[in-house]
N, C-alpha and C positions, 0 to 999 in steps of 0.2 A: 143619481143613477151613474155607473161606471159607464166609463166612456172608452174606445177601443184604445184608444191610445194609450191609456193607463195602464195597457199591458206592455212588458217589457219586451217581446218580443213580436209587437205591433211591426207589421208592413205594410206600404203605403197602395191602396186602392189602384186598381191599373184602370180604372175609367176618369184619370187626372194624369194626362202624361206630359212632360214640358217640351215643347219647341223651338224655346230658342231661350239665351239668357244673351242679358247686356248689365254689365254689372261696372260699377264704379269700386275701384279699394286706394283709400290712401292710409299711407304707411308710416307710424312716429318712433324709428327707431331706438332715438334716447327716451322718449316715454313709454315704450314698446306696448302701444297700443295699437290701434287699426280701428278706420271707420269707413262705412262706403255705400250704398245703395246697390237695388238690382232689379229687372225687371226682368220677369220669367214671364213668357208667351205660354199658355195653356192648351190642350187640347180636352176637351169634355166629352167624352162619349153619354152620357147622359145629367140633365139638369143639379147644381150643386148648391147646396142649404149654407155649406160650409168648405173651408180647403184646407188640408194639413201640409207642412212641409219640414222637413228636420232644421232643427236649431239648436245650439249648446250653446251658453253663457255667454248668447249673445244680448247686449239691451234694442230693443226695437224701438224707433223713438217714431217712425212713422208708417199705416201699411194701409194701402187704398186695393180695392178689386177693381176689375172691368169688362166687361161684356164687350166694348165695343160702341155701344149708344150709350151708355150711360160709365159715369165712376162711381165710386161710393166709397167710406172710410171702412176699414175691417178692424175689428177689437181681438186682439193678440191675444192666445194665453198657452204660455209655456208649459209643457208636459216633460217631466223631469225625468218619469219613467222608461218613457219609448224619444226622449229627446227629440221633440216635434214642437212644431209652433203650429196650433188648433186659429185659422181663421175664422173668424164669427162677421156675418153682417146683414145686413135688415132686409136686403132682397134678395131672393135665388138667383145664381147665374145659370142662365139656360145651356142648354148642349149646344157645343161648338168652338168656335174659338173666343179665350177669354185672355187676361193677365192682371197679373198681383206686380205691384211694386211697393216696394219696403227699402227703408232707410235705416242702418243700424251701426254698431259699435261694438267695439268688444276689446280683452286684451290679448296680448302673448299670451302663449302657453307655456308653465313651467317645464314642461317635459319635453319631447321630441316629439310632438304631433301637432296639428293646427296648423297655425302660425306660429313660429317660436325662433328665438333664436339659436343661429346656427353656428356664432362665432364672432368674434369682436365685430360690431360695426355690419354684422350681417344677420338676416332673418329670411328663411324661409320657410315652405311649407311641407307640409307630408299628412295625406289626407287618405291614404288605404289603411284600414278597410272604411272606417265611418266617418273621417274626421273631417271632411269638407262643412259638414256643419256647425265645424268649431267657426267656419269663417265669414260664410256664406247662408243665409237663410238658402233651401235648395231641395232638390228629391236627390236623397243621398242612396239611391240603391242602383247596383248596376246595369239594372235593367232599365233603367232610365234614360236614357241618351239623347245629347241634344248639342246642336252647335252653342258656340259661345264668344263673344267679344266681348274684349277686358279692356280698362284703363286704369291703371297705376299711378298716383300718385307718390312721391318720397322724395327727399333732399335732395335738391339737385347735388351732380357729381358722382351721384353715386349710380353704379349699372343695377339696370330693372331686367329684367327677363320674365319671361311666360310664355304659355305653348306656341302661340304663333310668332311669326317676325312680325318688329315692331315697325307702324305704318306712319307715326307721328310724332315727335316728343314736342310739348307744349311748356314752355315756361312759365312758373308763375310763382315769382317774388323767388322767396327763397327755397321753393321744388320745382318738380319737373313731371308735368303729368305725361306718361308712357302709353301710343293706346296702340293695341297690336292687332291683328288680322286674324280677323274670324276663323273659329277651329271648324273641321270636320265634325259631327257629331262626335260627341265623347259621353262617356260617365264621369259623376262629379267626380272620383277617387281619383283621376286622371289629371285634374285638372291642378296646375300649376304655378309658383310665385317665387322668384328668387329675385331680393334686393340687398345690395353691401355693397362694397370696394371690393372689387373682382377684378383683374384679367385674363386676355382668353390669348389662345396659340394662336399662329394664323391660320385664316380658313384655309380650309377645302375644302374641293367639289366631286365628293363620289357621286356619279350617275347624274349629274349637276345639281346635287343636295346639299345644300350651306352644313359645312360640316365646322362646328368648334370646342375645344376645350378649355374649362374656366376654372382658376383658383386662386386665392386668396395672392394678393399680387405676390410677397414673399416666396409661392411656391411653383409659381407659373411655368418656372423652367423645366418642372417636373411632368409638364401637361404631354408631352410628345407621345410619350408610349400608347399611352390611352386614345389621344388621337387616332396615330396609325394604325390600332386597332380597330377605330371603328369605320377608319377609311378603308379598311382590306374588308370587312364584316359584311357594309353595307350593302354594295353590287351583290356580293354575294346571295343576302337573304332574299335580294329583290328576283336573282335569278329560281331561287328555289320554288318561290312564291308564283312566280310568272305576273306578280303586282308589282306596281309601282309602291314605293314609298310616301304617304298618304300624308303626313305631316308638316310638309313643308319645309322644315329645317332641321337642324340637330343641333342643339346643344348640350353639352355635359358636364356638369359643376360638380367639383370637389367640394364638399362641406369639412367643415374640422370638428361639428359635433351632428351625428346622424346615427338615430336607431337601427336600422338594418344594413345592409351592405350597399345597395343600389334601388333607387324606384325609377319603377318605366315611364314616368309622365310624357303625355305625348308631346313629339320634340322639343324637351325639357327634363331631361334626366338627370338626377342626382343619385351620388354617390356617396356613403362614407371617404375620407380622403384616402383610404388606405388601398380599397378598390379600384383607384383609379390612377392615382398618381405616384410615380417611381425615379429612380435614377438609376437609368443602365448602366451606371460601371460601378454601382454598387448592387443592385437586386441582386435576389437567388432568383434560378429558374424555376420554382413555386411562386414566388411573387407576380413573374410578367405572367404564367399559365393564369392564374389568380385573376389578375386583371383583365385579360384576354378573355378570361371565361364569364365574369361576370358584365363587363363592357357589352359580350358576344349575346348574351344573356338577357341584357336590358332591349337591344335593338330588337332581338327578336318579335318579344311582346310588343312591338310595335304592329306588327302583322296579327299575334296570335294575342289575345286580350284586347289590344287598345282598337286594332280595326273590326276584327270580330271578338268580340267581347260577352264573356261569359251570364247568363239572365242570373242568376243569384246565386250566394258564396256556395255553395254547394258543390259545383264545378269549379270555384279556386284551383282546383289538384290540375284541372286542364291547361288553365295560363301557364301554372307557374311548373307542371312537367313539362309541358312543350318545349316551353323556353330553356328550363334545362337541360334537356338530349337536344335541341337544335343548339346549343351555344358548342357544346362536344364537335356536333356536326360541321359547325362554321372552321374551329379553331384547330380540330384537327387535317381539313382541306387545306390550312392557311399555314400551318405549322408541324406537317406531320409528321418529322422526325422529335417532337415532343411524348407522341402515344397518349397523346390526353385522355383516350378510352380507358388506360389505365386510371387516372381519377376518377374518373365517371363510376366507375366499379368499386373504390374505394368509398363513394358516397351511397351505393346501392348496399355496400356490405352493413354501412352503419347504419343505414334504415329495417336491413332485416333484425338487427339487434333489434329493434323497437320496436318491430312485426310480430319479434317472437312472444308478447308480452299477451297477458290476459288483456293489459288494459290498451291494448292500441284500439286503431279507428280501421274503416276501411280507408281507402282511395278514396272515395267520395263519398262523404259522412255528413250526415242532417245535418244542415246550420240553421238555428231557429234564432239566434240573433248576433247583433255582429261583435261579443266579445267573443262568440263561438266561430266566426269566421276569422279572429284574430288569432284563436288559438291554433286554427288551419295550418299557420306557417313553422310546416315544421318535416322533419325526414321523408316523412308517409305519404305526402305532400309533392314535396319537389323530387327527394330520390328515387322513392320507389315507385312514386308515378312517373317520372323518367325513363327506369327501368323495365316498364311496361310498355311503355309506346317502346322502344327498343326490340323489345322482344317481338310482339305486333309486328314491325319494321323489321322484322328477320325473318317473319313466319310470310310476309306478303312479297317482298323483294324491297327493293332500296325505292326501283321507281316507280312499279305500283303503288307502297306507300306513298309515293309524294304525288303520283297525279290524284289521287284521292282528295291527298290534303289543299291540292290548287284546286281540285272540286268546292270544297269544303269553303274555300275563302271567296268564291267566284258566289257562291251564294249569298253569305251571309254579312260580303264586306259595308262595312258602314254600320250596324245591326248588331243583334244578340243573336247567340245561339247554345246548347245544349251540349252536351258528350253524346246522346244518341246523335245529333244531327254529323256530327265526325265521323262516328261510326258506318251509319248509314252512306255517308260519302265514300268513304274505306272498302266498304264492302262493295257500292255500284261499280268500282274503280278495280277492284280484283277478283267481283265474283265469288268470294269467301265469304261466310256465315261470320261477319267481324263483329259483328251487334252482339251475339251470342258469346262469341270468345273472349272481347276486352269487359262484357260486364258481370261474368262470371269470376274476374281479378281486381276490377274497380268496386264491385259494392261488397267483397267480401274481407272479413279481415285474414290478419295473417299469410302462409305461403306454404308450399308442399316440401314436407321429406321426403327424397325418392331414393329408398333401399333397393340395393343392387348386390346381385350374387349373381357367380360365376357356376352353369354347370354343364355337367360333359353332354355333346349331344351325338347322334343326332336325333331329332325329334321333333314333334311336329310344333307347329306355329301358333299354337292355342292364344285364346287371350287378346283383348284389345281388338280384334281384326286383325291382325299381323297376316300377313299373305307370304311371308318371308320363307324360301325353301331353306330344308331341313341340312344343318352345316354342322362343323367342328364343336362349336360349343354354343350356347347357348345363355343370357341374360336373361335373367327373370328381375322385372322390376316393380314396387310398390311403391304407393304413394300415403300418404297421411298430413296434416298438419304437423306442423314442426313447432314445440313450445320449447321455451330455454330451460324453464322450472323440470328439474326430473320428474318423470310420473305424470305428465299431463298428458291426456290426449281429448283427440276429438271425433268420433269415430266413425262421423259423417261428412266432414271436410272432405272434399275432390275437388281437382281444378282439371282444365285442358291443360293439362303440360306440354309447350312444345319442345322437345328433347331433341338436341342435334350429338349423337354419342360418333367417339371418335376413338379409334384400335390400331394397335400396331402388333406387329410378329414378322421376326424376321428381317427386319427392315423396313418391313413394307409396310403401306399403312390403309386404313380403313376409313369409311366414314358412314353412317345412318340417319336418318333422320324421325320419328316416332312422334307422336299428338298422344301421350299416356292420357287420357281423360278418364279409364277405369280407375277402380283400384289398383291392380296387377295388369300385368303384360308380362312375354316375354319376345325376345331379339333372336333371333338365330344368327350367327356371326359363322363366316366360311369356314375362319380358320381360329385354332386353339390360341388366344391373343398373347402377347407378349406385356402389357399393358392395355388399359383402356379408361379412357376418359368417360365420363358420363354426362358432360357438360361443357360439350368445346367451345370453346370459347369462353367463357364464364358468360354467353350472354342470357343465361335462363333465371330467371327470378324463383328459383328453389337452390335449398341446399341437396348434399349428395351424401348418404352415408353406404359406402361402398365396403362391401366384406374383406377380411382380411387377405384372402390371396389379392383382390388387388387393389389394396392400397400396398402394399408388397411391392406387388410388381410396378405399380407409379413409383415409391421410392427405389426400384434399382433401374429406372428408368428417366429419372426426373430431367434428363437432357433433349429428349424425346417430347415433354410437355411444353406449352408455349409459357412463357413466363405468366400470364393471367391463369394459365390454366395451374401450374405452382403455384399460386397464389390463393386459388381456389381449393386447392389441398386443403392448404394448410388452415383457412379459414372454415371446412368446412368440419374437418379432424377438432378443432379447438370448440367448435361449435360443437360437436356431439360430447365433448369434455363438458363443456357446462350442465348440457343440459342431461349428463348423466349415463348417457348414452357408449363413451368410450374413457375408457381406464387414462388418467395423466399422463401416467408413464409412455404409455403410448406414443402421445403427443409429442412428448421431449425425446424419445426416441425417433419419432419422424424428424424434427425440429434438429437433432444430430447428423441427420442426412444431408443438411444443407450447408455444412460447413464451407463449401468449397463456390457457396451459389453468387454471381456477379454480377446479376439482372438485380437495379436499384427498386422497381418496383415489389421483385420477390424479397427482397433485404427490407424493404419497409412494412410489409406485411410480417416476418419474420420476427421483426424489431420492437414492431406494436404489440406483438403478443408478448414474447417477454418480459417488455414495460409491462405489461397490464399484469402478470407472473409475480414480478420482482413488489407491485404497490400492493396487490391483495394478498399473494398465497404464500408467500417465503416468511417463513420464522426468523427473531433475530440470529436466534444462533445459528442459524443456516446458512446467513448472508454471506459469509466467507468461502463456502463450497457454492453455490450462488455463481457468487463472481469469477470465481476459477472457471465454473465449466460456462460462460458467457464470455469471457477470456480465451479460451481452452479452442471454443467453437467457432470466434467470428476474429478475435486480435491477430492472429496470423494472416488475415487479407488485409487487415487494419493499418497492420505495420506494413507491407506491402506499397501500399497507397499510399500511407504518410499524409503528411497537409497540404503537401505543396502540389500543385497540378502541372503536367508537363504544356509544353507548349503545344499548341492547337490539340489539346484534349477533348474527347467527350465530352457533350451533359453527361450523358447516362453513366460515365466513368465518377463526372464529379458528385452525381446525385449519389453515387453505390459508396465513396470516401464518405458521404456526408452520414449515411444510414449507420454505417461501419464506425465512425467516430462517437455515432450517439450511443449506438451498441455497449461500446468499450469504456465512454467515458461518462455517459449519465446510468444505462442497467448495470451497469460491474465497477461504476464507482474507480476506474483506476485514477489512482492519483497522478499518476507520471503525466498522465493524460490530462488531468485536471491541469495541472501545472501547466502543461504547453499552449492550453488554451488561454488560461489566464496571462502569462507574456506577450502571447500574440495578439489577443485583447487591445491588453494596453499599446504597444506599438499601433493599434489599427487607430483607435481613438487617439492618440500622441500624430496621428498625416501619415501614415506609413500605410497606405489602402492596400496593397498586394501581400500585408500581412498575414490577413484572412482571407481567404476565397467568399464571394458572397454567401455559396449554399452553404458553409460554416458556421455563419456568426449568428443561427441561432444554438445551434448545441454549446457554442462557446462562450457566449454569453449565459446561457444555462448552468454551464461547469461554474463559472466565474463567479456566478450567483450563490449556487449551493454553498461553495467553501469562503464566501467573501464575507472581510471585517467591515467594520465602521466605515474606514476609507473609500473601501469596495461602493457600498451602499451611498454614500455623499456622494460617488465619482458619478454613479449611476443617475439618480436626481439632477444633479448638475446636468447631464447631458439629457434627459428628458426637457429638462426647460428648457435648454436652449436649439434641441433639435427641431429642423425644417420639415426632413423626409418623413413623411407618415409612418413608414412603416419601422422606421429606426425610433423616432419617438415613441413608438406602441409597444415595440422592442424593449427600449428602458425602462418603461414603466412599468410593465408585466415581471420583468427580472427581479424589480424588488419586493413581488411576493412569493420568490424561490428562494430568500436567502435561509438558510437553517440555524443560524445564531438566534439563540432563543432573544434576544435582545432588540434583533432587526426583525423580528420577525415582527415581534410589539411592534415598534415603530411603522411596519407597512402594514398590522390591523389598525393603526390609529390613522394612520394615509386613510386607509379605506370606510373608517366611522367618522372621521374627521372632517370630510368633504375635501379630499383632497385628490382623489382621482375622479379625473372627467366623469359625466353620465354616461358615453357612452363605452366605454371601457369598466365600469363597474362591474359588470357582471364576469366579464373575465379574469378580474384580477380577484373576485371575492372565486371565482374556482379557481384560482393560483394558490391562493391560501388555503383553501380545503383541502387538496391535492399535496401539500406541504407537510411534512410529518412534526415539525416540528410548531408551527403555525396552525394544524390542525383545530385539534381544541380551545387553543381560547379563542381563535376564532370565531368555532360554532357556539361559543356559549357565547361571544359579544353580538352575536347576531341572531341570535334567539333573543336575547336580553331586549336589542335595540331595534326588534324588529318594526315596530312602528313607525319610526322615523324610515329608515330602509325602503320599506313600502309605498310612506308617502313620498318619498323622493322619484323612484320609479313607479310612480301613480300613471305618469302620461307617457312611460318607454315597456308596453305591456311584454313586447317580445324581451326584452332586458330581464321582468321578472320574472319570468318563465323561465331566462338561464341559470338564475340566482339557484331556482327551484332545482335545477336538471344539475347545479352543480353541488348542491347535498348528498348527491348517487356518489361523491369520490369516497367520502365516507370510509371505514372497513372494520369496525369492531361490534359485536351483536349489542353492546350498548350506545352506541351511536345511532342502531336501526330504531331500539327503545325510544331512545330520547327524541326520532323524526317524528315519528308515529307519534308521540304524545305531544309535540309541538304542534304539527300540520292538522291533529285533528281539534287541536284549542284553537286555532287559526286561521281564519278567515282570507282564503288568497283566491279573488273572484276571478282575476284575468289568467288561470294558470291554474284551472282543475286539474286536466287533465294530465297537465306534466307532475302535480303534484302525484296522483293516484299511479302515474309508471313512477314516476321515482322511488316511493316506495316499494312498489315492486320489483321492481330494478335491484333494491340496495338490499330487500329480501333474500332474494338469491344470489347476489354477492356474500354477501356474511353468510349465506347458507354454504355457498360452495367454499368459501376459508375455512368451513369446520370441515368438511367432508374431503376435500383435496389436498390443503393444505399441510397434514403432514404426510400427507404422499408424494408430494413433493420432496422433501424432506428427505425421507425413506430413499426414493429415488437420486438423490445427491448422494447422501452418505455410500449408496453401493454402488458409486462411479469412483471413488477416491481411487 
């Protein structure tokens, strides 16, 4: 008879809930095995035959039940399906409180998950979404929650860490057993282990919370920045929160090999080293925002996950939006001549790309087991559900929304809770129908078109409710689903849009605010506008297709727009290009209005789109008229700026030279340009540091790459090996899958099949080499070829294969789409459906749009000469 656990998307009975764990881990570095006991406290709400608990490849060498009057031995059996271990034993344990202790074994993990190692001489863990049961017999699901006291054993000498501070270390012979102070309830994914040769910065005490930074001794010097952000971070979150910080301490470890960017473990966070550790008189100011953001990001979940903590993966999108638009919140108080909101929107633009897709998900999409919560972590997820609380957060006010959200924590702290239970707090807090409005955007997919036309008025107010008396002109607006594919719609799709539109005439200026939840509305506006925004701010989660008089009047006006709101032009103009909706030509005719534009964030919206112009849609023989009118457009502020920065300049001056350079010297390919990067290159690596401005040295490195020989390519290796700084080390080794000598390009595929770039940079450097025109191909045939190995290498780094997947989309000839489609459907990629099924879609209407735009582009060059 099938037994429930047989099923793969088995969950564990909530009348078995744990109370407490006491668990023993000792730790064999050079044998990189692990063995430890533990003793889970039970709670039974009703009498049990049997007990199930997750387990993966672990051996169980001893497991006893208890009631309490009596023990008994329990007979183990592994379920490989639903990765549980099924307790069997000879008497029922009656309702109430019971406990199980087990004795067990196991190894490292080859991958980036479990237990694994992290780096010469160091091993830790990383257990979201399921992987605490690589280590721990445990109830691996989130709704679990339970204090926990640990003891570590590993060589002495070396530093142990784990969530709480440590209360004892005990010697014994040639280790050192570590036992730390009981956590506040947790879920097992939370739960944490880092041992190696570490050192840490010195403390501090924000709000008097043991604050430290830890890395691999070599790099230690590097720990400050991240530090200091989490000491400006912390007070902060606790004020917002109107909580204390619940954890105890903070620590935060640089790893040198780590699958994601950052995990929240509570007071035990780790990092990729890139995220965390820097050298201020080399970073660009992407780099520290970078670090700031993501450092800002992890603490948060401290509060929003780790104290109140999501009942199952389903609500994932709520930990990890949260924490995305509060790390915004944190870094832009803390740093606010940065405009971090500008990346914030940068991240929201690249999620609606993936919105616009047949095959996206909603915001909070079924998880029936946890490869499916693993494939959660992805745009839909963190951007666009960010995006949403934002929006929310502009529709309530700043401190409505937050006394909601200090409702929300004042309940559920310690505990599980839901996205209605937010809501529901949201709404007691301001009185709005918010239950209604955020899950009419969370459970549904995709986002609104909202078509906008200008007509003469006056007239009356029809439509929507609009009460608005009868003026100069008048806005009539519709809504629809927005698909990227031409031709698609959906003819039932509505949202509440909240619409904040914004008019000028005259000088003067306007503003509205509108809830479109119809299909149509229309605006009555005083006066005949001179321009009009439809989206001020850019902070609405819809695009805007605006009729030609005014996108007109935005471009003879584009001084008048706030630089986000130029930004949103031009993203939303490009966007109705794809999806069919507005002529090319168009576009590059708006994209000619900007010549003279000096906001870095509009120059990098700008610059992205051309890149993305210059890899799909430009003919060879085109590339020459191409580069002139990319030349023609942005080299004249180019040359301007030059490389050198004056004394106490702008960021925003250095960041607009940096966008400007990439402009001129990677989309138009100027060689003069190429040249100067490559001198000044060498000089930087030769000690000469003010050769390069930090925000430079990546386009520079890029140019240097593209046109570099043999020498080029050795120079480059050489300094990956022996570089300290993360993020210059990442730097080198990414460069040698941009070189275009058909020669190196071999040499950095054989880097990449050969085992010669780290695991967790894989996935980036196999899209370095897709993205490569000349690497292209034999690439995707060595990796189609050698896909087995490929796989099983990233067997245990699932977010990794899913990039490998997502970076198939660079792709760009209709026999490359052939050849995906006929590989992905021979081939079995279980951690990475879903990316698989957009990718193909994605790369669909990529090659679809280079037959159909493509030579309109073309057309469109040639009648500029």
């Amino acid at each position: 008879m099938a037994h429930p656990t047989d099923d793969r998307a088995f969950r564990l009975p909530t009348d078995v809930r744990p109370v407490h764990y006491d668990a023993e881990l000792s730790v064999d570095l050079a044998g990189r095995r692990f063995a430890g006991s533990v003793r889970i406290e039970l709670a039974l709400s009703r009498p049990a035959a049997e007990l199930v608990l997750h387990g993966l490849e672990l051996e169980i060498a001893r497991a006893a039940v208890s009631d309490g009057a009596r023990s008994q031995p329990a007979r183990v059996r592994a379920v490989a399906a639903s990765e549980t271990l099924v307790l069997a034993f000879d008497a029922p344990l009656p309702a109430g409180r019971a406990s199980v202790e087990l004795a067990f074994s196991g190894r490292f993990c080859e991958g980036l998950r479990g237990l694994y190692l992290a780096g010469p001489e160091l091993a830790a863990t990383q257990f979201e979404a399921a992987d605490a049961r690589r280590v721990f017999p445990c109830l691996d699901e989130p709704g679990f929650k339970a204090p926990w006291r640990l003891a570590v054993e590993a060589p002495a000498g070396l530093t142990v860490l784990s969530n709480g501070p440590v209360e004892a270390v005990e010697a014994r012979g040639a280790a050192a057993r570590h036992r730390f102070a009981e956590t506040p309830p947790l879920p097992t994914y939370l739960v944490a282990v880092v041992v190696g040769r570490l050192a840490a910065s010195a403390e501090d005490r924000p709000s008097g919370v043991p604050l430290r930074t830890w890395a691999v001794p070599e790099k230690v010097g590097l720990a400050a920045f991240g530090q200091q952000v989490a000491t400006e971070a912390l007070p902060r979150l606790e004020a917002y929160f109107g909580l204390p910080y619940a954890f105890g301490k903070v620590d935060q470890v640089g790893l040198p090999d780590f699958e994601a960017g950052a995990m929240e473990n509570a007071g035990l966070v780790t990092f990729r080293e890139v995220a965390l550790l820097l050298d201020p008189a080399t970073a660009s100011l992407a780099q520290r925002k970078r670090v700031a953001e993501v450092v800002s990001h992890e603490l948060a979940h401290m509060w929003f996950g780790n104290l109140v903590t999501m009942t199952w993966w389903d609500d994932l999108w709520l930990n990890e939006a949260f924490a995305t638009w509060m790390a915004y919140v944190v870094v832009d108080a803390w740093r606010p001549e940065w405009r971090v909101w500008l990346q914030f929107d940068q991240g929201k633009a690249a999620a609606m790309g993936l919105d616009a897709l047949h095959s996206t998900h909603p915001i909070r999409a079924e998880v029936r087991t946890v490869a499916e919560a693993t494939e959660s972590f992805d745009l839909i997820t963190y951007e666009k559900g960010g995006a949403v609380l934002r929006m929310i957060e502009g529709y309530l006010g700043a401190e409505t929304f937050r006394e909601g959200i200090r409702l929300y924590m004042r309940r559920h702290a310690r505990g599980n809770a839901v996205a209605d239970d937010l809501w529901r707090a949201l709404g007691e807090a301001s009185g709005q129908p918010v239950l209604a409005l955020a899950n009419a955007w969370i459970d549904r997919p995709g986002f609104p078109l909202v078509e906008a036309r200008l007509e003469e008025g006056p007239g009356d107010a029809s439509g929507a409710g609009n009460t608005a008396r009868p003026g100069a002109a008048r806005l009539h607006l519709t809504q629809r689903r927005f698909f990227s594919k031409p031709g698609e719609s959906d003819p039932s799709a509505r949202w509440p849009v909240p619409m904040v539109i914004r008019w000028g005439a005259g000088g003067a200026t306007g503003e509205a605010r509108l809830l479109l939840s119809e299909p149509s509305a229309r605006l009555e506006l005083p006066v005949r506008p001179d321009w009009v925004v439809l989206n001020a701010g850019a902070t609405g989660v819809y695009r805007v297709a605006a009729d030609r008089a005014l996108i007109q009047g935005a471009a003879r006006h584009l001084a008048a727009l706030a630089p986000v709101e130029r930004v949103a032009l031009l993203a939303d103009e490009w966007a109705l290009v794809r999806s069919g909706e507005r002529p090319v030509e168009g576009w590059l005719d708006l994209a000619a209005a900007f010549g003279g534009e000096a906001d870095h964030a509009v120059l990098d919206e700008l610059v992205a789109r051309l890149s993305a112009i210059d890899h799909r849609l430009v003919e060879e023989g085109d590339r020459p008229a191409w580069a002139a009118f990319v030349r023609r457009l942005l080299g004249p502020a180019q040359a301007r700026l030059g490389w050198e920065p004056s004394v106490g300049e702008a960021d925003q001056v250095r960041l607009a030279r940096a966008a400007l350079i990439r402009a001129v010297g990677l989309v138009a390919r100027d060689p003069s340009l190429a040249a100067e990067a490559a001198a000044r290159l060498d000089r930087f690596t030769a000690g000469q540091r003010d050769a390069l401005e930090p925000n430079l040295q990546d386009a520079a490195v890029a140019m240097a790459a593209r046109a570099g020989d043999q020498a080029r390519f050795e120079a480059f290796q050489a300094l990956h090996a022996r570089e300290t700084e993360p993020a210059f080390r990442r730097r080198w080794l990414l460069a040698l899958a941009a070189f275009e000598d058909p020669a190196l390009a071999g040499r950095a595929i054989e880097l990449a099949m050969g085992g010669g770039v780290p695991l967790q940079d894989w996935a980036s450097f196999a899209g370095g080499l897709l993205s490569n025109r000349t690497a292209r191909d034999p690439f995707w045939k060595r990796l189609r070829a050698e896909w087995p190995a490929v796989a099983a290498r990233l067997a245990n780094a699932p977010m990794l294969l899913r990039r490998v997947v997502e970076a198939v989309g660079s792709l760009t000839e209709p026999r490359h789409l052939g050849e995906a489609r006929t590989f992905f459907a021979a081939t079995s990629v279980d951690a990475a459906h879903a990316a698989v099924n957009q990718t193909l879609e994605r790369l669909a209407e990529e090659v679809a749009m280079r037959g159909r735009v493509g030579p309109l582009v073309g057309a469109w060059l040639r009648g500029r000469r």
